[in-house]
LUMMAR-382240 format. One record per residue (C-alpha): x, y, z; residue in three letters. Coordinates in steps of 0.25 Angstrom, whole numbers, padded with zeros to 4 digits, always signed. Each point is the difference from the previous one (the first is absolute). Layout:
BEGIN
XYZala;...
This chain:
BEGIN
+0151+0356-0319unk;-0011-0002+0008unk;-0007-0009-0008unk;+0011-0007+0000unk;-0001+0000+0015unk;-0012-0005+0001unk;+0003-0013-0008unk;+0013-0003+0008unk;-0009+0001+0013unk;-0010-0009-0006unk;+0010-0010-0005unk;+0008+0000+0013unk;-0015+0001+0009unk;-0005-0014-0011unk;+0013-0008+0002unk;+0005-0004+0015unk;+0014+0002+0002unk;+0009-0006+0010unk;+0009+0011+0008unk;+0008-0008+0008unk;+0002-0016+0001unk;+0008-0008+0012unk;+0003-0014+0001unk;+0002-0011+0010unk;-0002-0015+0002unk;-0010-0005+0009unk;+0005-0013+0007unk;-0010-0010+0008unk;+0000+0006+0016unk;+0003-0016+0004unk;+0009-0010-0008unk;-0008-0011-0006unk;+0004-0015+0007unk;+0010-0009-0009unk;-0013-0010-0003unk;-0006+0011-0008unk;+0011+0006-0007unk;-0004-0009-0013unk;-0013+0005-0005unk;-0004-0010-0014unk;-0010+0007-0009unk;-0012-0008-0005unk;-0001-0004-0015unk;-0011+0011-0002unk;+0010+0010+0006unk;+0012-0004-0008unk;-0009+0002-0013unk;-0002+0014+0004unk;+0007+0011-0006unk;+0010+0007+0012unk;-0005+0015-0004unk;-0006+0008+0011unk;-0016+0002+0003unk;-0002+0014+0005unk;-0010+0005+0008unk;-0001+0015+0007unk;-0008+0006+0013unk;-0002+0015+0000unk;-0002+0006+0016unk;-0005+0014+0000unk;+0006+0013+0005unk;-0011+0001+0012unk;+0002-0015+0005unk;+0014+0003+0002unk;+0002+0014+0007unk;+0005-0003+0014unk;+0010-0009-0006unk;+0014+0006-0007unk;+0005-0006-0012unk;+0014-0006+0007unk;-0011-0007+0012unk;-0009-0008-0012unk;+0013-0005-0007unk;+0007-0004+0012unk;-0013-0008+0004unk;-0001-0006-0014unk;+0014-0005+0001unk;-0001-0005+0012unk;-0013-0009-0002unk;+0004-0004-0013unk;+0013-0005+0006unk;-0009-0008+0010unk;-0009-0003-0011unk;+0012-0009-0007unk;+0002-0006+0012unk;-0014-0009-0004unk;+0000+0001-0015unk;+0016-0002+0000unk;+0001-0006-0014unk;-0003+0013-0007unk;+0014+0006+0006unk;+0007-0012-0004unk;+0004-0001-0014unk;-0005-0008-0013unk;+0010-0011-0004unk;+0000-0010-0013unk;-0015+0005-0002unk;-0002-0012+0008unk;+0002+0005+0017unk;+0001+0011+0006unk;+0012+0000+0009unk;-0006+0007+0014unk;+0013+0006+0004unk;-0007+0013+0005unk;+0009+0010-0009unk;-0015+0010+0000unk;-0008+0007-0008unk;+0003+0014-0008unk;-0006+0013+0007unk;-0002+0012-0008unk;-0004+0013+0007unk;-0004+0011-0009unk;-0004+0014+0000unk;-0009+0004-0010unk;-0001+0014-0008unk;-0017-0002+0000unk;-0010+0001+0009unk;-0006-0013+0006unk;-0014+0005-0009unk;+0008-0001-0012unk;+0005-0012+0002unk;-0015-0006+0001unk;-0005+0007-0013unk;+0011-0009-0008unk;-0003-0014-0008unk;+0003-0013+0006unk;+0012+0000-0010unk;+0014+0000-0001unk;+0003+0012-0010unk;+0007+0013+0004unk;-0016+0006-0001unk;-0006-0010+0010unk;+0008-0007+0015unk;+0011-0005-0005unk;+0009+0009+0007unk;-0007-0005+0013unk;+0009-0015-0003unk;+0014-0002+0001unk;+0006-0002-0014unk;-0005-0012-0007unk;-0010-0006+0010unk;-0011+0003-0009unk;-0002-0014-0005unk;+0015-0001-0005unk;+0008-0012+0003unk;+0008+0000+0012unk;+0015+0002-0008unk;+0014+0003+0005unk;+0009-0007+0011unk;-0010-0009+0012unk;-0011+0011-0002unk;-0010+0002+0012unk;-0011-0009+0000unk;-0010+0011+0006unk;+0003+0016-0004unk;-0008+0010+0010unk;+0001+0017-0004unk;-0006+0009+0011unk;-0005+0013-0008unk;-0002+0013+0009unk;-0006+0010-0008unk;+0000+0014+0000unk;-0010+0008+0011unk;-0001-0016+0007unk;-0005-0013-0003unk;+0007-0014-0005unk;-0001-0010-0008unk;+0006-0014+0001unk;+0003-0007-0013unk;+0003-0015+0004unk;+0007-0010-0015unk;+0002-0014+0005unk;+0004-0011-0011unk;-0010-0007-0005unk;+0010-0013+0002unk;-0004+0000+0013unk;-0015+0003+0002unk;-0014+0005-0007unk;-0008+0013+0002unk;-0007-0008+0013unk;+0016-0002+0004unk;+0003+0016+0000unk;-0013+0005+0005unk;+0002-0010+0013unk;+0014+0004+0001unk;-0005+0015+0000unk;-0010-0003+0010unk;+0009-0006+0010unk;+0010+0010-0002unk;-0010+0011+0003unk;-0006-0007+0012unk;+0011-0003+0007unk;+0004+0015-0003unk;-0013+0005+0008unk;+0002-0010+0013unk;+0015+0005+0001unk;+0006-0014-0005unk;-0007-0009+0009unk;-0001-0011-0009unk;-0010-0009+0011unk;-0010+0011-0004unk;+0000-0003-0014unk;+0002-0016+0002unk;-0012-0004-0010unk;+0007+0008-0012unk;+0014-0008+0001unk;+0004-0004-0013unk;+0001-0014-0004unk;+0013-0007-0008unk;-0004-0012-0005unk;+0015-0008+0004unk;-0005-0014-0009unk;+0001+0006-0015unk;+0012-0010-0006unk;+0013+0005-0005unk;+0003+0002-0014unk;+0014+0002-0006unk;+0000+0011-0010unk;-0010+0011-0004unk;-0012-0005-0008unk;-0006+0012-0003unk;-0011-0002-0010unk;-0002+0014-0009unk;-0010+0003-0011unk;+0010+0011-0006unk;+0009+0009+0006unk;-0006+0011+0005unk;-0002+0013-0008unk;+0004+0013+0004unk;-0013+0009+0004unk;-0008+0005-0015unk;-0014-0003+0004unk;-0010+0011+0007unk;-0003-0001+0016unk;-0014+0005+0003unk;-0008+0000+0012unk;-0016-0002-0001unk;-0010+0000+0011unk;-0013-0008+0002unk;-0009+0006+0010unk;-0011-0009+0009unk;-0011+0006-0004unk;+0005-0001-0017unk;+0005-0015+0003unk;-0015-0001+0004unk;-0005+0006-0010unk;+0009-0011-0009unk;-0007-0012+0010unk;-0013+0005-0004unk;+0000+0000-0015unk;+0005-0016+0003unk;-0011-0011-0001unk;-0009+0000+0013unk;+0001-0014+0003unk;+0016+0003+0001unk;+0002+0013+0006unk;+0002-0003+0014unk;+0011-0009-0001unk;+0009+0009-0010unk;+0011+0007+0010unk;+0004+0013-0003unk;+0014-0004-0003unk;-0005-0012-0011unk;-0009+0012-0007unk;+0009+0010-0001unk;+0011-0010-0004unk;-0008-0006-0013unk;-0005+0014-0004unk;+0016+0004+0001unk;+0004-0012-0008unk;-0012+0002-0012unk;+0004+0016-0001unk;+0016-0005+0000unk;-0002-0011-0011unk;-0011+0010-0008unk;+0012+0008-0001unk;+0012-0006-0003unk;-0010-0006-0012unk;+0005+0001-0012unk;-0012+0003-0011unk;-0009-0008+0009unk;+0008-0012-0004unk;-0003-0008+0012unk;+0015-0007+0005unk;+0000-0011+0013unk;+0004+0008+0013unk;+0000-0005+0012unk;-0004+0008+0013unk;+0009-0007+0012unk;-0003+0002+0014unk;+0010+0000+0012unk;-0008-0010+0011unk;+0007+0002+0013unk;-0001-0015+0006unk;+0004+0001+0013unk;-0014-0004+0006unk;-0003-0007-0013unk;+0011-0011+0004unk;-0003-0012+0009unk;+0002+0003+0012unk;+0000+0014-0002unk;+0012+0009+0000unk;+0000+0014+0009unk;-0001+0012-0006unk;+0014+0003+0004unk;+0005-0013-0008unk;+0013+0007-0007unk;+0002-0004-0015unk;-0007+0001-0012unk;-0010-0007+0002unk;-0011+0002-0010unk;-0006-0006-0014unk;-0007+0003-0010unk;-0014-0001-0006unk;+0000+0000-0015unk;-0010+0003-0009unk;+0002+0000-0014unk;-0007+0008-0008unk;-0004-0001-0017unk;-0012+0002-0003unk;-0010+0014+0002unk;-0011-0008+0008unk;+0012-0003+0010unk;+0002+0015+0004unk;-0012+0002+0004unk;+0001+0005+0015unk;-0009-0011+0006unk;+0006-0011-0008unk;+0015+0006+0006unk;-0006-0001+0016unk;-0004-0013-0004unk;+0012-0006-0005unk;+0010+0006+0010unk;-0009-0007+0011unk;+0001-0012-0006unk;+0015+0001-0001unk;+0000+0004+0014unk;-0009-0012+0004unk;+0010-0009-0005unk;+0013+0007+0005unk;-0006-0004+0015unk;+0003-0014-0002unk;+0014+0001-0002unk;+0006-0005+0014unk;+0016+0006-0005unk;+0005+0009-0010unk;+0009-0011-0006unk;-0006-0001-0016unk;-0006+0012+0002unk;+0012+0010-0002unk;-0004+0014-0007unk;+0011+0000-0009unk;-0001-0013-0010unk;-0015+0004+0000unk;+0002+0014-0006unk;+0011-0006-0009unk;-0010-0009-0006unk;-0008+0011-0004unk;+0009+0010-0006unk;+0006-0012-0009unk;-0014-0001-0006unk;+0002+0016-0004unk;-0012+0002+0012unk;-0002+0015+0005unk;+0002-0004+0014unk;-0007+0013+0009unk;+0007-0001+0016unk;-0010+0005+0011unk;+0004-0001+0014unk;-0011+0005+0012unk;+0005+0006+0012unk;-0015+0002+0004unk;-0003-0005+0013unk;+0014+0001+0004unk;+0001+0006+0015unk;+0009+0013-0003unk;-0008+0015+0002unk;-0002-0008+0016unk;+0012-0006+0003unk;+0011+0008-0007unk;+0001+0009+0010unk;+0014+0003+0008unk;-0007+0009+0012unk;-0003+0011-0009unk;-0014-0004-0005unk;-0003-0008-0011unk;+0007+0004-0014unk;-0009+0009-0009unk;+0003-0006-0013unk;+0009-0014-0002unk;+0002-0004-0015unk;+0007-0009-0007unk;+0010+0008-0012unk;-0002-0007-0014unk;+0001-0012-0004unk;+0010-0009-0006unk;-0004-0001-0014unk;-0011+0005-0010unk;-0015-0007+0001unk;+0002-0001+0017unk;-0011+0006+0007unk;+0000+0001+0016unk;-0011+0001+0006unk;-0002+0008+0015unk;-0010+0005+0009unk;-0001+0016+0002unk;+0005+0007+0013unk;-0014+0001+0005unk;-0004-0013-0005unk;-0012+0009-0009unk;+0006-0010-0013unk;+0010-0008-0008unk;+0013+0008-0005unk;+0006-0006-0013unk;+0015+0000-0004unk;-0001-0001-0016unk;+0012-0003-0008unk;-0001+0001-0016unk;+0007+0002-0013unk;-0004+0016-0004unk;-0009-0002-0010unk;-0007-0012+0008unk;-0002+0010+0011unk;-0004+0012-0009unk;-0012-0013-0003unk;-0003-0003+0014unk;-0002+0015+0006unk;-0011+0001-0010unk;-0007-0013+0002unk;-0014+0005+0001unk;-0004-0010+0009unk;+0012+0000+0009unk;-0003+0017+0003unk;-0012-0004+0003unk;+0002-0007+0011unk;+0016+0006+0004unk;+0008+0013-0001unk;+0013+0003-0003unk;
């Protein structure tokens, strides 16, 4: 009996439970003006899948104890309600695929008491099973498609964990704007959360709409296949400084200086994935595709709070041995790179009929998207501190890789998502565990 104990306690300690949920809309604190009421998405958008990207902040215990539970949600509520006020087409609703109709009806907002304590909760993988954060989401807001009558463009659950500290899981659609898009909307919400809604403050962090994209009747959404339910493995890997280093100086002197840490570690992550989903060492054409963020590419250049999906790809097929060689990989994605700054627009350079083209030649196509670089840890914070871990939880399909900086900013964090067998492969890549740990 208690053995069996002992084996319940571990089950119930491993997976995180919810205790108790309640739910309410969150609606812009100012209606939005009749001229913005009509919101048109941009070719690029209307090719993305409306599924929902989520992303989660963890604030500890001790950077919260003078404030109660009922004190943080109501001032979460509130900002986020003046929050809409300046990003106003995420609490309007998606119509024909094509607009959003900004009619101000708001935003989903979960608050949930959880069973775990808030140390618990950071042990867990960046996945959505019942064993890693999951529960921390609202039901399918873990890149699922946004289903059901008008659904909320942007979802938002506030976890209170047991013995203190929160965490904030924030799933907006894809439709409507990249990883830059939800990391700048986070930012602003949080910043105008900590100078107690004084937007003037926060002036240079205002989103901004482009008005001019053209109407289109009807939804052209482009898709490769339909989306599979979840049978890949989500695994996170880390890079330390000091091993990514190590990587650069194993490279040929006369090019070590100007490989980044985030080109190394993604071309050793893309020989070790391709190395494992081989097949008798049969060599078959992948390609690794790279999400460009071109919002300071463009002429002239966007902000960084330019809201939409606005990003490319650099694509770099891949056939041959010699071609996986890690300095030949640096190389190549910086030529692609070199080339995606002349483009002045992203019209005839949508990601979609790109990624089509390749998969109707039976290509392995390998996703890596980088939020290196991106101003979170220092920004992100609501008045309580910075958050102690953010993260984005999985990844929409198998052979995605996202690519983060660590809390301290010590190294890269890797989200890793392969078939079984394929990632049995790639955790004993010998090279890779030389320079990474699971």
């Amino acid at each position: 009996m208690m053995g069996r104990s002992l084996v319940l306690a571990s089950i119930f300690r491993r997976n995180l439970h919810v205790v108790s949920r309640s739910k309410c809309t969150i609606k812009p604190a100012s209606p939005t003006p009749l001229m913005l009421k009509r919101y048109n998405l941009s070719s690029q958008d209307r090719m993305i899948r409306n599924l929902y990207m989520p992303i989660i902040l963890f604030y500890p215990p001790q950077q919260l104890a003078n404030t109660t539970a009922t004190t943080i949600s109501n001032i979460l509520k509130t900002s986020l309600s003046q929050t809409l006020s300046k990003y106003y087409p995420f609490a309007g609703r998606l119509r024909s695929g094509s607009y959003i109709d900004c009619n101000d009806e708001g935003i989903d907002f979960v608050e949930a008491k959880i069973g775990n304590t808030f140390s618990d909760a950071l042990e867990k993988e960046a996945e959505k099973s019942g064993d890693g954060l999951g529960h921390l989401f609202q039901n399918d807001s873990i890149w699922d498609e946004a289903s059901g009558k008008d659904p909320s463009l942007l979802l938002v659950q506030l976890n209170h964990f047991h013995r203190g500290g929160i965490a904030v899981a924030v799933s907006l659609s894809h439709r409507v704007g990249d990883a830059c898009t939800l990391s700048t909307f986070i930012t602003y919400w949080a910043n105008l959360t900590r100078h107690s809604g004084d937007h003037c403050k926060i002036g240079h962090l205002c989103p901004h709409f482009n008005q001019l994209h053209p109407f289109y009747e009807g939804d052209s959404v482009t898709s490769v296949s339909s989306l599979p339910k979840k049978y890949w493995i989500t695994k996170e890997i880390v890079f330390h400084n000091s091993n990514i280093k190590n990587l650069k100086a194993k490279m040929d002197y006369s090019c070590q200086e100007k490989y980044t840490r985030n080109e190394l570690v993604t071309a050793l992550l893309y020989k070790s994935i391709v190395a494992a989903k081989s097949d008798s060492g049969v060599f078959v054409t992948s390609v690794l595709s790279q999400a460009v963020n071109i919002r300071s590419i463009v002429d002239p250049p966007l902000p960084l709070s330019s809201v939409g999906n606005l990003f490319t790809i650099n694509h770099i097929p891949t056939s041959t041995q010699s071609e996986m060689m890690l300095h030949s990989l640096v190389e190549r994605m910086r030529n692609g790179k070199m080339k995606i700054k002349t483009i002045k627009s992203l019209d005839g350079n949508e990601v979609m009929p790109i990624l089509i083209d390749y998969r109707k030649r039976n290509c392995r196509v390998f996703s890596f998207t980088s939020m290196c670089n991106f101003p979170i840890y220092d920004v992100m914070d609501f008045g309580w501190d910075r958050p102690v871990k953010v993260t984005i939880v999985d990844t929409p399909f198998a052979d995605c890789i996202v690519l983060m900086d660590t809390p301290s900013g010590d190294g890269i964090k890797a989200i890793v998502s392969l078939e079984e067998e394929a990632m049995r492969n790639f955790q004993e890549d010998e090279e890779l565990l030389t320079y990474a740990s699971f």
